[in-house]
N, C-alpha and C positions, 0 to 999 in steps of 0.2 A: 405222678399224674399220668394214665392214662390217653395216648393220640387215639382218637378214633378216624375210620377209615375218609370220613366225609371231611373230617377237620383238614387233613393232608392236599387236599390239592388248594384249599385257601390258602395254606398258610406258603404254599409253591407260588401261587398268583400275587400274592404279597411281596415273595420276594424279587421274582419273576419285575416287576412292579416300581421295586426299589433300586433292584439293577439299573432299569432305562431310564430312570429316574436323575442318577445321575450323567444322562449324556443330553438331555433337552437341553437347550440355550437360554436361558432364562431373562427376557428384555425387562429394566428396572423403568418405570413409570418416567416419563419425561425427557426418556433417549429414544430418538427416532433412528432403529438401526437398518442401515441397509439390507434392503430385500434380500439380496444374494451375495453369494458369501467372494469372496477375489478371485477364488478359482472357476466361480462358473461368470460373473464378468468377464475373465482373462479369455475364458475360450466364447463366449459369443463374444468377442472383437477382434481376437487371435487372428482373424484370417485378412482383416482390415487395420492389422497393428502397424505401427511407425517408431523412428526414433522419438521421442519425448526431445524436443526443443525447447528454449525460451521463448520461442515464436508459438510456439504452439500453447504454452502455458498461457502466454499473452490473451490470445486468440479465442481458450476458455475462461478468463477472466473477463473480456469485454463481452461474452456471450451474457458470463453468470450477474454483470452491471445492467445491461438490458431486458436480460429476461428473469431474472432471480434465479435461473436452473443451471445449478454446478454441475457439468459436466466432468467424470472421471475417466480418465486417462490412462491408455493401456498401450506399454512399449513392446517393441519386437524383440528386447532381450527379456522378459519377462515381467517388467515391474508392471503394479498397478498404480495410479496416483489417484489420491485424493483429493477433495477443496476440502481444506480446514472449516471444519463450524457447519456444515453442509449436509453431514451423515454422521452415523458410527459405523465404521467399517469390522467386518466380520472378517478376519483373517485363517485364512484355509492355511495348516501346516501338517504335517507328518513326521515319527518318530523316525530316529535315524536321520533327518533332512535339517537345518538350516532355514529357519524364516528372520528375514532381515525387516525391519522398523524403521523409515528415516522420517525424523522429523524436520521439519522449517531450518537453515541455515541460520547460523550464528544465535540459536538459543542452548539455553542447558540444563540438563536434567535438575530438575530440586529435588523430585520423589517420584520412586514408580513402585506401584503397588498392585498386587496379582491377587488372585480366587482361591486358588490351585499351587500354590507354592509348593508341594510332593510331587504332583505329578506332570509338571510344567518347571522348564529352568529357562530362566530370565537376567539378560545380565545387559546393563546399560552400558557404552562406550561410547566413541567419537572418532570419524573419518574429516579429518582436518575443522572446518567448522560447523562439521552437522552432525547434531547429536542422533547416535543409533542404538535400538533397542534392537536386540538377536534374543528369538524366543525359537525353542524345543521340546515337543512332547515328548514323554518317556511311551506311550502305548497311545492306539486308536481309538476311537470313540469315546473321546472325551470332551469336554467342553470348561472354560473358563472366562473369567473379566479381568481385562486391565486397564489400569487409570494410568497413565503417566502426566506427570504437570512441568512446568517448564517456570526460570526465569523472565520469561516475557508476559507470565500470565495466561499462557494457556494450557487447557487441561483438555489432552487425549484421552478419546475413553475406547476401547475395544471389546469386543466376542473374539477368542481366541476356541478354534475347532480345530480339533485331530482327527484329517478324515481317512476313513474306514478304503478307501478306492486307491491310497496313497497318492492322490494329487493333490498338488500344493502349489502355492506361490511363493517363491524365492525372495521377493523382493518390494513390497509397500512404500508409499512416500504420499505425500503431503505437500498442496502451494496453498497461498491464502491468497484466494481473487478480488478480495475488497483490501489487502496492503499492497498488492500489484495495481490496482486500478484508481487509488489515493493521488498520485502525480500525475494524472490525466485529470483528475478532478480539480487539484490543486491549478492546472493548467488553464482549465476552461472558468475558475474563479478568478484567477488574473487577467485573464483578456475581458471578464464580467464588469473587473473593478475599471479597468483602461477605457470600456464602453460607458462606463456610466463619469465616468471623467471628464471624454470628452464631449458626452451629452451635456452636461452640465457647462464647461466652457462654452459649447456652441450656446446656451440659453444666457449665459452673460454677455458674449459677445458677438450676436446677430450676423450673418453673413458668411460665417466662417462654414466650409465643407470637412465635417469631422473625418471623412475619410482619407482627408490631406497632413492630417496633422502629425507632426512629427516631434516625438518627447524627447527624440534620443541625446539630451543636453544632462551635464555633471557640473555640481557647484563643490568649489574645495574652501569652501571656509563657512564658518558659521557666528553669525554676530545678532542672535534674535532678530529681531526685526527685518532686521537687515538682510537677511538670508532668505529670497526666495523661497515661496511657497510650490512653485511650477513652475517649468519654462519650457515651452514647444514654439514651433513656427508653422506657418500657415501662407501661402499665397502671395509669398515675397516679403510676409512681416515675423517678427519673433514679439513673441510674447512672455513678459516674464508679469507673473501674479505673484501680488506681495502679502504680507499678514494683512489680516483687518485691523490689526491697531496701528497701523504704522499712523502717524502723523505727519503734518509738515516741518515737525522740527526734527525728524529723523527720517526724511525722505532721502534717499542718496541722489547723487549726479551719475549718469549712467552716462561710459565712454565706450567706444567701440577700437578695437585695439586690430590692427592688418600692418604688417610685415614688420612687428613690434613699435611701431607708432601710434600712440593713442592719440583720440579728437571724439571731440563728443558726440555725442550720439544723435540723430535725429530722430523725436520720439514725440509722444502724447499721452496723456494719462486718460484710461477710460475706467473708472472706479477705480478697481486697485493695481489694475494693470497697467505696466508699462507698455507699449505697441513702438518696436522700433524700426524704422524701415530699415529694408534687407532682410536676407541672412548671414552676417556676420558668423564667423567660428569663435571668437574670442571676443566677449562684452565685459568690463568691469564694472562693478557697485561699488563707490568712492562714497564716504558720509565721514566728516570733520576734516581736518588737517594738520599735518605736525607730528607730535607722538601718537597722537590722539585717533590718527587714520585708520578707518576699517574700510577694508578693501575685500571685495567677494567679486572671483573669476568664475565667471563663465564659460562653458567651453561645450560647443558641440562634438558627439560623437557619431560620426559618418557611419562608422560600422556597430555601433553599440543597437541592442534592442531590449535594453530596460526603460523604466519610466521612471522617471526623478518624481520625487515629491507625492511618495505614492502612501 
């Protein structure tokens, strides 16, 4: 078969074509990857870079709960950080160089899987308990994808580039601002459930200043009924709230117990509550006699700041 002369530069532009063909980055439908790649982040922050802290991790996790914008994180020894779940990051490496991967502390690789497996070497390990991916290109101007997935359930996805200018990033990493920001929420659901407690006590028993109230009381035995529901004090009285089923044939005798001498209690039943004057530190719940005795102590904690009967 004959080339003719006009065939010849198509079939150049063709190949011409195919060449840069394989160095575009190819985004997979549904991965929003970050605009820019680690090394041109690194240098527009570079000159406002800091040590990477737990303070500071903090600091963009309560940013990314407020505003939903994961800030990344750029150190003065080099690393960039990511928020997990937040981007795909595009990792800038160079042949000849070392790009290090650190994923999330105390997870472990299950599977890592590459694009480019000839022209990219890849190899998973661990720096005590944070699993690390070390990735190398063999030549410039290339491009590839990697997934890594983890034991915890999470699946890293990457753009792996070999740039042409040999600037690179040494060092990548990874926090998750919503498992950082979980026991601050867990926090503010506890003090939810202790307000809505003592709203509810103050709507059974009128008068009371919910801002007075004090849970900090521990019961060490447990006999159904008989075991307190709640117990706090309030305004010189202590209140202990009982089940709703108790009856009068399993109401106990409540004793107030000081420098180990018991005497009964001064008290009143308002519904299910007992209201005993004072604040005693040590009250017992005495119901039958003989073998038959169940006894449930009371006991204030001065310095405790949990809620009993929560």
């Amino acid at each position: 078969m004959r080339m003719s002369i006009l065939t010849l530069p198509i079939l150049l532009t063709i190949v011409i074509s195919a060449a840069h063909a394989g160095q575009v980055v190819e985004v997979p439908l549904g991965h929003r990857v970050e605009s820019r790649d680690s090394a041109e982040i690194f240098n527009s922050k570079s000159e406002y870079a800091d040590t990477i802290t737990p303070h500071t991790i903090e600091q963009a996790s309560k940013t990314w709960a407020s505003s939903g914008k994961a800030e990344i994180l750029v150190g003065d020894d080099g690393e960039v950080m990511y928020a997990y779940g937040a981007s795909r990051p595009i990792v800038t490496c160079a042949p000849l160089h070392i790009c290090v991967i650190k994923l999330l502390v105390g997870e472990k690789i299950t599977n890592l899987s590459i694009g480019d497996s000839i022209r990219w070497k890849v190899q998973p390990t661990t720096a005590g308990s944070v699993p690390v991916v070390v990735v190398k290109p063999t030549t410039v101007g290339i491009a590839t994808n990697l997934v890594v997935t983890t034991d915890h359930g999470r699946v890293y996805y990457f753009t792996l580039r070999s740039d042409r200018k040999g600037e690179y990033v040494p060092e990548i990493a990874f926090y998750d601002p919503q498992q950082l920001v979980e026991p601050v929420n867990q926090e503010a659901d506890r003090k939810a459930k202790v307000d809505q407690k003592k709203t509810a006590t103050v709507a059974t028993l009128p008068g009371i200043d919910p801002a007075t109230l004090d849970f900090n009381y521990s019961v060490d035995a447990d006999y159904g009924t008989v075991k307190p529901v709640r117990v706090f004090s309030s305004a010189g009285h202590t209140y202990i709230q009982m089940s709703e089923n108790i009856g009068y044939s399993d109401a106990p005798a409540v004793f107030v117990v000081t420098n180990n001498e018991q005497q009964l209690a001064n008290f009143r039943l308002v519904g299910v509550y007992y209201v005993v004057d004072g604040l005693p530190e040590k009250i017992k719940l005495v119901l039958g006699a003989g073998n038959q005795t169940k006894v449930v102590t009371i006991m204030h904690n001065k310095h405790a700041s949990s809620l009993f009967g929560g």
